[in-house]
C-alpha positions as CSV (number, residue, x, y, z in Angstrom):
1,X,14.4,4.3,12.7
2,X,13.8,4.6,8.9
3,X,14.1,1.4,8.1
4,X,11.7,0.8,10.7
5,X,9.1,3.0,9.6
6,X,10.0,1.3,5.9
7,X,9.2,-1.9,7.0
8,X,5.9,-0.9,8.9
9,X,4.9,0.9,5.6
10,X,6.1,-2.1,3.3
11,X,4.0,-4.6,6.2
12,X,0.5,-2.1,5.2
13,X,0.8,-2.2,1.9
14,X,1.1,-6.1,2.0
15,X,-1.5,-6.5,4.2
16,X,-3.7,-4.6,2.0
17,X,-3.0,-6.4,-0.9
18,X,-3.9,-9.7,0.2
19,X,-6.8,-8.7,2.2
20,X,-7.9,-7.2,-1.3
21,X,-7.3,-10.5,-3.0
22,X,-9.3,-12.5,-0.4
23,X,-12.1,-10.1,-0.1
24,X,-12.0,-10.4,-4.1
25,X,-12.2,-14.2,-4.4
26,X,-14.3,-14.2,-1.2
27,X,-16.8,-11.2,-1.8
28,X,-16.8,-9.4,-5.1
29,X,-14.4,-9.2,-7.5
30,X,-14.1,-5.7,-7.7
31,X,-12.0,-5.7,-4.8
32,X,-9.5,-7.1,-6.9
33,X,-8.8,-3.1,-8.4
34,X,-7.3,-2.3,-5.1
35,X,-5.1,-4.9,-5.8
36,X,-4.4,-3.8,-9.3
37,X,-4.3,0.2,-8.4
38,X,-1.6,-0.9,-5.3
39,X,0.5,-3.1,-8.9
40,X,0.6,0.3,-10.7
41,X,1.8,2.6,-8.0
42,X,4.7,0.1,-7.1
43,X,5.7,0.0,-11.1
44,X,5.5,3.7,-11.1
45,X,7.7,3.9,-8.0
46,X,10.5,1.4,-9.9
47,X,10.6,3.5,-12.9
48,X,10.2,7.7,-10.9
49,X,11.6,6.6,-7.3
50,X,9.2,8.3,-5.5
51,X,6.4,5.7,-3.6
52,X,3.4,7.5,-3.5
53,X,1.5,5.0,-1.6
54,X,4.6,5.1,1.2
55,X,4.3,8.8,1.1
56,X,0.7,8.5,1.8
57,X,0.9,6.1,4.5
58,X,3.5,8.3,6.0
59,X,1.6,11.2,6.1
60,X,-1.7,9.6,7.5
61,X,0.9,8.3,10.2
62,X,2.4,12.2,10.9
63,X,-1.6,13.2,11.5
64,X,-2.5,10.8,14.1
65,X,0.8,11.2,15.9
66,X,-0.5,15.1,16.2
């Protein structure tokens, strides 16, 4: 079940990041800071082991299930 949930979390984030690329190269390009802010997290998680943006999506996931 936890890899599950690790996938659906790892599917979001992808999602967003290419929907932030198109809507930059498609709509304005300061959609591309989503993009950029999504970068940072994921080098921050590598180096401190703790995913914030997992931990976020997790916990929007734990209020709608409520």
């Amino acid at each position: 079940m936890a890899d599950q949930t690790q996938r659906i979390r790892d599917g979001i984030i992808g999602v967003a990041v290419v929907l932030s690329v198109v809507l930059g190269f498609k709509v304005h390009t300061g959609w591309f800071w989503i993009t950029g802010l999504i970068g940072v997290l994921m080098i921050a998680s590598a180096f401190s082991g703790i995913c914030f943006l997992h931990r976020f999506i997790g916990q929007c996931a734990m209020k709608s299930k409520s």
